[in-house]
TIMI-2910 file (N, C-alpha, C, CB; in pm, 1 decimal, decimal comma, always signed):
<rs>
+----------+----------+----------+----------+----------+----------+----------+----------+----------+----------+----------+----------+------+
!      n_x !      n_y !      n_z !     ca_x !     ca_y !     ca_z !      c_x !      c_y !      c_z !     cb_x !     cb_y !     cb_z ! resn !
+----------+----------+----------+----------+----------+----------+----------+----------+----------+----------+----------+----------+------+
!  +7587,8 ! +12208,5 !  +9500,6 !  +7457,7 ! +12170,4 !  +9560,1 !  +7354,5 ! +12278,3 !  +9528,2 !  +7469,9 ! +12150,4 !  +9715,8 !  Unk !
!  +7276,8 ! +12237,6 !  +9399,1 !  +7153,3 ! +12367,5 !  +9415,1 !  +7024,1 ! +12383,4 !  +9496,4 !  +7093,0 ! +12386,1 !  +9293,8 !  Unk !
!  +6954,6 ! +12221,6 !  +9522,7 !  +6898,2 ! +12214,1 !  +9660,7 !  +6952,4 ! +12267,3 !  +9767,0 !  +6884,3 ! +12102,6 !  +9696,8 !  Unk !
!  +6843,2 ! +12276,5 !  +9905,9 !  +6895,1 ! +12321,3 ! +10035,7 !  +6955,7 ! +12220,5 ! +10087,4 !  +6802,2 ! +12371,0 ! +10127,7 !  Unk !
!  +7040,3 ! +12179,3 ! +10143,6 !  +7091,6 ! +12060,3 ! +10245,6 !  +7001,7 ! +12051,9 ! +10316,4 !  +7213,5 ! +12071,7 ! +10330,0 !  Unk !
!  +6928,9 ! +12099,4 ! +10362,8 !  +6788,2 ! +12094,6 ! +10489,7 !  +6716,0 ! +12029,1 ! +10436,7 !  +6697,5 ! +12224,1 ! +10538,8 !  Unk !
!  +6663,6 ! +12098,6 ! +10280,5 !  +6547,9 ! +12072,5 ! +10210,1 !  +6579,4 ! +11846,3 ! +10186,2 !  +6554,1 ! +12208,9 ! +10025,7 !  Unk !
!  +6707,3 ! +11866,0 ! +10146,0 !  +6770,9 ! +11704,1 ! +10083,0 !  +6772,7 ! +11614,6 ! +10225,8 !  +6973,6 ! +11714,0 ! +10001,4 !  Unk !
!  +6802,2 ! +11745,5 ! +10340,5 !  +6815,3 ! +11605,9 ! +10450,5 !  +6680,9 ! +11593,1 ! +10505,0 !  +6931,5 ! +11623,8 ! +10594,0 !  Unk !
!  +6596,1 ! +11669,7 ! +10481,9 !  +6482,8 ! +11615,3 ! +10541,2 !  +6393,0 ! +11525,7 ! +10441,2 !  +6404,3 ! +11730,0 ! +10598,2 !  Unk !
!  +6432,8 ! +11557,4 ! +10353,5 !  +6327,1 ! +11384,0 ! +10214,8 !  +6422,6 ! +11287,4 ! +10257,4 !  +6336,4 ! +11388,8 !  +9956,9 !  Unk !
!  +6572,6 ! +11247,2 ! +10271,2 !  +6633,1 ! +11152,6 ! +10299,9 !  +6560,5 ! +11084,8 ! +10408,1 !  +6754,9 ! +11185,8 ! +10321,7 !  Unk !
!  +6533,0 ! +11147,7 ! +10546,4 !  +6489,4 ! +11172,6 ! +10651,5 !  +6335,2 ! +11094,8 ! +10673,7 !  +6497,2 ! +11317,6 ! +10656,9 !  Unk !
!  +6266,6 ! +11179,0 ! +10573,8 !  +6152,5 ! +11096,3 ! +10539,9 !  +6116,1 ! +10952,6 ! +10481,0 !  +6107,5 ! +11159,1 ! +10474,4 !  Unk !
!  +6171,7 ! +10993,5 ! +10412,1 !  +6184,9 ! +10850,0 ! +10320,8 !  +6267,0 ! +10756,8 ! +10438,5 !  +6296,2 ! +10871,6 ! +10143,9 !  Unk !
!  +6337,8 ! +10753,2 ! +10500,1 !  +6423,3 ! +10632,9 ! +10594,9 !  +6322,0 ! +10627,1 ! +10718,4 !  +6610,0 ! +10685,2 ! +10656,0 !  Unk !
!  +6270,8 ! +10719,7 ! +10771,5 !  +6099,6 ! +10695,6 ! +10845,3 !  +5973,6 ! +10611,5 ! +10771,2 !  +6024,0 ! +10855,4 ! +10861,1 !  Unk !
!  +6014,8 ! +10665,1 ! +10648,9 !  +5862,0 ! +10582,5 ! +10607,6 !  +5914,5 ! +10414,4 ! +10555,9 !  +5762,5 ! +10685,2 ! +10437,1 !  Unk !
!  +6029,3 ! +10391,1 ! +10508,7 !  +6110,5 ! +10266,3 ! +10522,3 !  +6055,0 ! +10166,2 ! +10655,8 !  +6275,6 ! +10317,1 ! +10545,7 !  Unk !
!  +6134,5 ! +10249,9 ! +10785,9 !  +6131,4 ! +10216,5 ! +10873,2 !  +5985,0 ! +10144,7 ! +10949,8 !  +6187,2 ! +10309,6 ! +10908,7 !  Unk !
!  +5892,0 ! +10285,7 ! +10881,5 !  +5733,4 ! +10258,5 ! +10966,5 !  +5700,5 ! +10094,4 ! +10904,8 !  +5570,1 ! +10405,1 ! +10901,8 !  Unk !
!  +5731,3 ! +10136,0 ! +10755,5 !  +5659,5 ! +10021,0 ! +10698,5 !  +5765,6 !  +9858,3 ! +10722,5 !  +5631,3 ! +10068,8 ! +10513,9 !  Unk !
!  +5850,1 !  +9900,7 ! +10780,1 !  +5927,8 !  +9738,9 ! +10819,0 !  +5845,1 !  +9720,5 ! +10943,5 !  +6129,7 !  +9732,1 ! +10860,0 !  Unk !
!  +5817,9 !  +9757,2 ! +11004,8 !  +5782,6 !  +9752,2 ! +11137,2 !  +5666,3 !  +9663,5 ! +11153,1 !  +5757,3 !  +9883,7 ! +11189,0 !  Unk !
+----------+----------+----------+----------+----------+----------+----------+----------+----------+----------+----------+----------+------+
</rs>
């Protein structure tokens, strides 16, 4: 893993929020 795990879980993170906002 050369990314941070923090850095990867928080774009995952984002991206499944901004998914989410826009189903809504």
């Amino acid at each position: 893993m050369t990314a941070l795990p923090l850095e990867k879980a928080r774009q995952i993170i984002d991206a499944a929020f901004a998914k989410g906002s826009d189903l809504k």
